[in-house]
Structure formats: C-alpha cells, structure tokens
C-alpha positions as CSV (number, residue, x, y, z in Angstrom):
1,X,-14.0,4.7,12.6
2,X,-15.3,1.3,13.7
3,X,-17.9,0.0,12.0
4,X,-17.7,1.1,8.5
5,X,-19.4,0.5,5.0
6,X,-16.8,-0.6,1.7
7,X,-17.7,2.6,-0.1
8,X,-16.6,4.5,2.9
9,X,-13.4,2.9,3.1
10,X,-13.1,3.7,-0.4
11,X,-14.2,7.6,-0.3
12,X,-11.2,7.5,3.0
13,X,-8.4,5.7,0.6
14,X,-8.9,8.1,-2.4
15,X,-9.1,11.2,-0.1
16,X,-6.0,10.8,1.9
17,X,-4.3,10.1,-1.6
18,X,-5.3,13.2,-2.7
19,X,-4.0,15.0,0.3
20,X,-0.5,13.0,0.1
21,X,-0.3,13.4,-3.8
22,X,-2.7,16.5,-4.7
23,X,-2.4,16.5,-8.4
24,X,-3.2,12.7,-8.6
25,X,-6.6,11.9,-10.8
26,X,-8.1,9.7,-8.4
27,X,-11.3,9.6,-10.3
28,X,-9.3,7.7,-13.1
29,X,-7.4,5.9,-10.5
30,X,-6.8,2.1,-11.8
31,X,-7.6,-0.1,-8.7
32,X,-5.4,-3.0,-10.1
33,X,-2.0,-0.9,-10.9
34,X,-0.1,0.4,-7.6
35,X,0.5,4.0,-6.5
36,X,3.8,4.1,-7.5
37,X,3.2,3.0,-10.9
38,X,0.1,5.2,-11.3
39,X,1.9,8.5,-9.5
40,X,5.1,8.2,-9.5
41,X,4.8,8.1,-5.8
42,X,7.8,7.7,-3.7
43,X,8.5,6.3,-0.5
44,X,8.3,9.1,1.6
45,X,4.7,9.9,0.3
46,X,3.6,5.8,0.1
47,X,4.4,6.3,3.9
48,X,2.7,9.1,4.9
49,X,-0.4,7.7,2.9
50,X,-0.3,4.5,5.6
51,X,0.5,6.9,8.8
52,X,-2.7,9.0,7.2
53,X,-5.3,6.3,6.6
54,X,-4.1,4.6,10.3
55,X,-5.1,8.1,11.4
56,X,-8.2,8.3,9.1
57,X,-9.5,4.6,9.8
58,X,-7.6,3.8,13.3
59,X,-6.3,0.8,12.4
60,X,-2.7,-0.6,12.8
61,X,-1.0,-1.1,9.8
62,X,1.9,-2.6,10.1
63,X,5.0,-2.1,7.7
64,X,5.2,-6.0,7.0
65,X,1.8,-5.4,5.6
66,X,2.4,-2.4,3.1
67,X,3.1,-4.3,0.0
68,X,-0.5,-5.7,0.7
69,X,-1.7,-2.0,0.2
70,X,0.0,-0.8,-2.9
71,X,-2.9,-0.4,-5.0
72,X,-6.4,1.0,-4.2
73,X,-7.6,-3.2,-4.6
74,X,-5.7,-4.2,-1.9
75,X,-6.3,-1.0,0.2
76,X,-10.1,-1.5,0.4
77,X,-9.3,-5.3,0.8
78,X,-7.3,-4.6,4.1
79,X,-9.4,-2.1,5.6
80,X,-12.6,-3.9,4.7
81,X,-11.2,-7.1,6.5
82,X,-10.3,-5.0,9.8
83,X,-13.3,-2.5,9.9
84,X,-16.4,-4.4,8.0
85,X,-18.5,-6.2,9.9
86,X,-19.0,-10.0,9.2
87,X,-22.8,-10.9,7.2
C-alpha cells in the first residue's frame, strides 16, 4: 500500500479493529475518544491492532509512536502523513 487515499486509510483502521476486537461498533466509533476507552481494549489487542495495520499499510510503526495512535483521529493522522501524497 503506497500511495493511498484518506478514506482508504480509514476503511484499513476500522477493519483491522474489527478483526482484533470483533464485537466492537465501529460504525459508531468516536474518532476523538481512544480504543481503550471506547472497547475496553487491552494491551495485548492495542498491539496486535499496530502489528496488523503495519501489515495492512506497510509502514513502520514504531512503539514510541503508539500513544500517537490511540484513537481512530490520530490513526488516520499518522498513516495519512506516511502514505498520502503531498498536493
């Protein structure tokens, strides 16, 4: 996945959240409010949604960088930066 539109990315991040979490509503998913606090999710499973979308998007994302992507928001804001092209 190189070259890549926003609504992509964000199709990718609500996908492989579903797969990690399956019963999670990510159709009423608040993009401000972070996983955790939205699903209860754990470590183990906020981890295996980062190895997943590096797998998904095939970009590096590094564990100094995972508070960045606690929420859907900062997510798309991370991938976009690494995988949108500049206008």
């Amino acid at each position: 996945m190189s070259i890549i539109s926003r609504e992509k990315i964000r199709e990718t991040i609500l996908r492989t959240l579903g797969d990690v979490i399956p019963n999670a509503d990510t159709q009423a998913i608040n993009p401000d409010i972070s996983f955790h606090d939205q699903f209860e999710l754990d470590s183990i499973d906020f981890l295996r949604l980062m190895m997943n979308l590096e797998k998904e998007t095939n970009v590096t994302i590094f564990d100094f960088d995972y508070p960045k992507l606690s929420t859907l928001k900062g997510c798309e804001h991370y991938l976009v930066e690494r995988l949108v092209p500049m206008a």
